[in-house]
N, C-alpha and C positions, 0 to 999 in steps of 0.2 A: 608752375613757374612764377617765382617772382618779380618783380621788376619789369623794369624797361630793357629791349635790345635792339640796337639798331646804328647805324650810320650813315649821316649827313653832311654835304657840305652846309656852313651858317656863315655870313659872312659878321664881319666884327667892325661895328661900328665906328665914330670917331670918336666916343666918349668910352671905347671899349665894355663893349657891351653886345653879347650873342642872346640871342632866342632862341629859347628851347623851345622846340616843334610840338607839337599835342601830346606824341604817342610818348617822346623823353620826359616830359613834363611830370607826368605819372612817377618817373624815378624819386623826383622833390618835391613833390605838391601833395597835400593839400596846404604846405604851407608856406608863409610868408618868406622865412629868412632860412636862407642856408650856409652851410659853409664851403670856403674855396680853401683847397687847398694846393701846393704844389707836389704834384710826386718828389718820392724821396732823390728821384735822378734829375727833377728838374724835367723832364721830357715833355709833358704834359698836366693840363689842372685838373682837379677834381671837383666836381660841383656834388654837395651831398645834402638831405636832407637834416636839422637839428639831430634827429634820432635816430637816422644813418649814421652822422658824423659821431655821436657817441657811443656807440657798438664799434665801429672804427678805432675809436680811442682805447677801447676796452681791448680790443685785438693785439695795438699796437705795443702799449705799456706791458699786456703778457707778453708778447714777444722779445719788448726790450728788455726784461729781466732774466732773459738768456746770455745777453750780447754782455761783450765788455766795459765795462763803467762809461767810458768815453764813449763808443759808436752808440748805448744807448740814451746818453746827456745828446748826443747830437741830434737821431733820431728824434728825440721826444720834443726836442728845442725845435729843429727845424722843420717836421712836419706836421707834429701837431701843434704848436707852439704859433707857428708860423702859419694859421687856420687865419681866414678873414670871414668874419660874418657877415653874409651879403643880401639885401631886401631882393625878391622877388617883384618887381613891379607889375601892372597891369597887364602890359602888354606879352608877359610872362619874358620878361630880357634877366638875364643878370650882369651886374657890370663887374667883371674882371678887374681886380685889386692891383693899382697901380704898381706894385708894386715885385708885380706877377709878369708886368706886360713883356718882361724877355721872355719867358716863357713862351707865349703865343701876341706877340705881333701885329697879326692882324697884316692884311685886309681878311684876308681869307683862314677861317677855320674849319676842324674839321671833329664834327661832334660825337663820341660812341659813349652809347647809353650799353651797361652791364649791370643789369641787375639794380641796386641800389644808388649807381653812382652816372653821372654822366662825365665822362672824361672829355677834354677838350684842348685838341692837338692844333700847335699851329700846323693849316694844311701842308706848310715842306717838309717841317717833321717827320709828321704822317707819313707821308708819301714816299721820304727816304730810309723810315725806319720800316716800310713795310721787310723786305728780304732780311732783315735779321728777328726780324716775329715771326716769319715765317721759317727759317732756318731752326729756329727754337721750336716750333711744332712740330717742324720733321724730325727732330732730335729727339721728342718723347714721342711719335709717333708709335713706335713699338706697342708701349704700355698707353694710350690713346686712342688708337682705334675699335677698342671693343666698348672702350666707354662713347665712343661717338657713333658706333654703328648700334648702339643696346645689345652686345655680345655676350652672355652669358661667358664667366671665365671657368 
């Protein structure tokens, strides 16, 4: 297993600014600078390491040479395009790109490390999108429970 998994509350500073916890830290570290991105719905940010983010980039550009000229000019524009490169400081914080801040607000965030990425929801978000993530899982639950229980198909 690679990566970081986990969720926490973190609260968000006044110069907008979360700290990632030890065990999410592992997601982006060992290095300085990462990127912030906003999901393509806006819902929440992505915090990614330099060499996360460009395997990211790599995923997304294949997939956008599916889409239609337009959804893939918007895509490429506004989520990867729309990437902030953000220092790591000592205290392991990163500061949320102003520019991001409707996104997550603050006071309160809420941190989920998957793998490669730590996503970072503002906590009402979160907390009102849980019943349709969850509706979504019971929707593929069929074809999911054997991959979550190790089921041999």
């Amino acid at each position: 297993m690679e990566g970081s998994y986990g969720c926490v509350q973190a609260p968000v500073d006044k110069q907008g600014r979360v700290k990632l916890p030890l065990g999410f830290s592992a997601a982006v570290l060992p290095e300085r600078f990462v990127f912030v991105t906003a999901d393509p719905r806006r819902r929440f940010l992505e915090v990614r390491s330099e060499a996360a983010f460009a395997a990211l980039a790599d995923r997304v550009r294949g997939a956008a040479a599916g889409l239609p000229p337009d959804a893939a000019a918007a895509l490429v524009t506004e989520y990867l395009g729309g990437a902030h490169r953000a220092l790591v400081d000592d205290a392991v914080r990163v500061a949320l790109p102003g520019r991001f801040r409707d996104v997550v607000p603050g006071p309160e965030a809420v941190l989920v490390a998957v793998g490669d990425a730590v996503l970072v929801w503002d906590r009402a978000g979160y907390e009102s999108g849980q019943p349709e993530r969850l509706s979504a899982i019971a929707a593929g639950a069929p074809g999911l429970d054997p991959v979550l229980l190790d089921i041999a198909r």
